[in-house]
C-alpha positions as CSV (number, residue, x, y, z in Angstrom):
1,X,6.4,14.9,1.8
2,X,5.6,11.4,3.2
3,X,2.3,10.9,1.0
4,X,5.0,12.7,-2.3
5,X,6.9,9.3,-1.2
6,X,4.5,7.0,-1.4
7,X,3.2,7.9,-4.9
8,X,6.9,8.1,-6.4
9,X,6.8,4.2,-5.1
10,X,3.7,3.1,-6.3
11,X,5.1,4.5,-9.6
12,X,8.6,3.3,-9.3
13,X,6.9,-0.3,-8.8
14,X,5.2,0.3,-12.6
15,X,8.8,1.7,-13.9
16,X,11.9,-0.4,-12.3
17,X,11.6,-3.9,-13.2
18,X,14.0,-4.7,-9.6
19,X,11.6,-3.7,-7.4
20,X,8.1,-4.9,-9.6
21,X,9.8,-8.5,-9.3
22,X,10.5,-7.6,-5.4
23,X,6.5,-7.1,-4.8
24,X,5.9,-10.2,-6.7
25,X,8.2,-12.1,-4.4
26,X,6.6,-10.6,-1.1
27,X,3.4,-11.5,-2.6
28,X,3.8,-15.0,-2.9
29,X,4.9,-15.6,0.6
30,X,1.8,-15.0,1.1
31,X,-0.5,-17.1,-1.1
32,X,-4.4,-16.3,0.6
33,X,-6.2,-14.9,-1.3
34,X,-7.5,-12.5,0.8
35,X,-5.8,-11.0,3.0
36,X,-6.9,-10.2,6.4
37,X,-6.1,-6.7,8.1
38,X,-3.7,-8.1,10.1
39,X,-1.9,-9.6,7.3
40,X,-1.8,-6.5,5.3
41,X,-0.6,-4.8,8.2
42,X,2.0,-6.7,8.6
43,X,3.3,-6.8,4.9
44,X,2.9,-3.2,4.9
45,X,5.4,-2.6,8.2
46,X,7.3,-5.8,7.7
47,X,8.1,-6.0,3.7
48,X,6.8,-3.3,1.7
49,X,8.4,0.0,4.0
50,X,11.5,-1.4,4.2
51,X,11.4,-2.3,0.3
52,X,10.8,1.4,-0.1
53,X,13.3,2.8,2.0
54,X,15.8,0.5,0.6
55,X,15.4,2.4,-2.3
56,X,14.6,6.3,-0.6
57,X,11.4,6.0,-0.7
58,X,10.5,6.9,2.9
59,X,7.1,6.8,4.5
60,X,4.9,5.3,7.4
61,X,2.1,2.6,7.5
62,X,-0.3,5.7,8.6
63,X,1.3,8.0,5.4
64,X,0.7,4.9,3.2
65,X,-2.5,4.4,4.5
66,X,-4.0,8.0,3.8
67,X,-2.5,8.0,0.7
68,X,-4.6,5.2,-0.2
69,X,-7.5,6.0,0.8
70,X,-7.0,9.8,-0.5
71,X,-6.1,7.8,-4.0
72,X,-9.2,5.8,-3.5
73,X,-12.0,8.7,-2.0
74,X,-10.2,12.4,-3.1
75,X,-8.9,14.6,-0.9
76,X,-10.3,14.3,2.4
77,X,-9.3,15.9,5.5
78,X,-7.4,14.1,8.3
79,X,-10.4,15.5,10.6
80,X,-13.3,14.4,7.8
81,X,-11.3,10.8,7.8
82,X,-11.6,10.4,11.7
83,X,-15.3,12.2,11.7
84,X,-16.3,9.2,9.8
85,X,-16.9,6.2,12.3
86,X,-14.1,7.4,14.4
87,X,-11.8,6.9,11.3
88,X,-11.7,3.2,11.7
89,X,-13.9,2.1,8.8
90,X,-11.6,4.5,6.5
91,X,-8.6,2.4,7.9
92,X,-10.2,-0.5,7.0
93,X,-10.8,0.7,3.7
94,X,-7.1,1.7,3.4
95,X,-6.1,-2.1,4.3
96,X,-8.2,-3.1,1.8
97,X,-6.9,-0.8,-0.9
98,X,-3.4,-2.1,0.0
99,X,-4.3,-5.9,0.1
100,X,-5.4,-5.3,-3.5
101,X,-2.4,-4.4,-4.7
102,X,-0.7,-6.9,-2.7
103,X,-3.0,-9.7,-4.5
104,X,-2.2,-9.0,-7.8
105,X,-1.5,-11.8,-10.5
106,X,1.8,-12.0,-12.1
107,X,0.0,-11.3,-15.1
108,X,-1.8,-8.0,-13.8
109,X,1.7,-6.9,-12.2
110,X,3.0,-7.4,-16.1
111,X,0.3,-5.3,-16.9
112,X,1.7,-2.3,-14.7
């Protein structure tokens, strides 16, 4: 249900105008480029979540995380994610995949 959740945001962030210009606003209070893991993290728990559950879209870091990185490398198994280094380079991977979306232009966040 939690991973269900996190794909009805991603596309309620390409649908409703409110919460695209929300993400845009979280993104520039943070204006590196790249953003470290730690940073992402803390967007993710801090900003993003809550945006989400402010409009039912309920879901943890870890749910958003494996969605991500199911989005970005198909359907792989909880145990197959943690098999892999211990799981830690697939988190990496995930903060990655979420820092991407979290650096978008205005321009590419039109382009949703």
């Amino acid at each position: 249900m939690s991973e269900a959740a996190v794909i009805a945001f991603h596309n309620a962030i390409k649908k409703n105008s409110r919460i695209k210009k929300e993400i845009i606003a979280i993104r520039k209070n943070y204006p590196k480029k790249k953003l470290s893991s730690q940073d992402t993290y803390e967007i993710l728990t801090q900003e993003i979540i809550p945006l989400a559950k402010k409009y039912n879209y309920i879901f943890s870091f870890d749910d958003y995380i494996d969605c991500q990185l199911k989005e970005e490398y198909g359907s792989l198994s909880d145990e197959d994610l943690f098999n892999i280094s211990g799981g830690s380079i697939f988190k990496e991977l995930g903060f990655a995949s979420a820092a991407s979306m979290l650096s978008l232009t205005d321009n590419q966040m039109k382009d949703i």
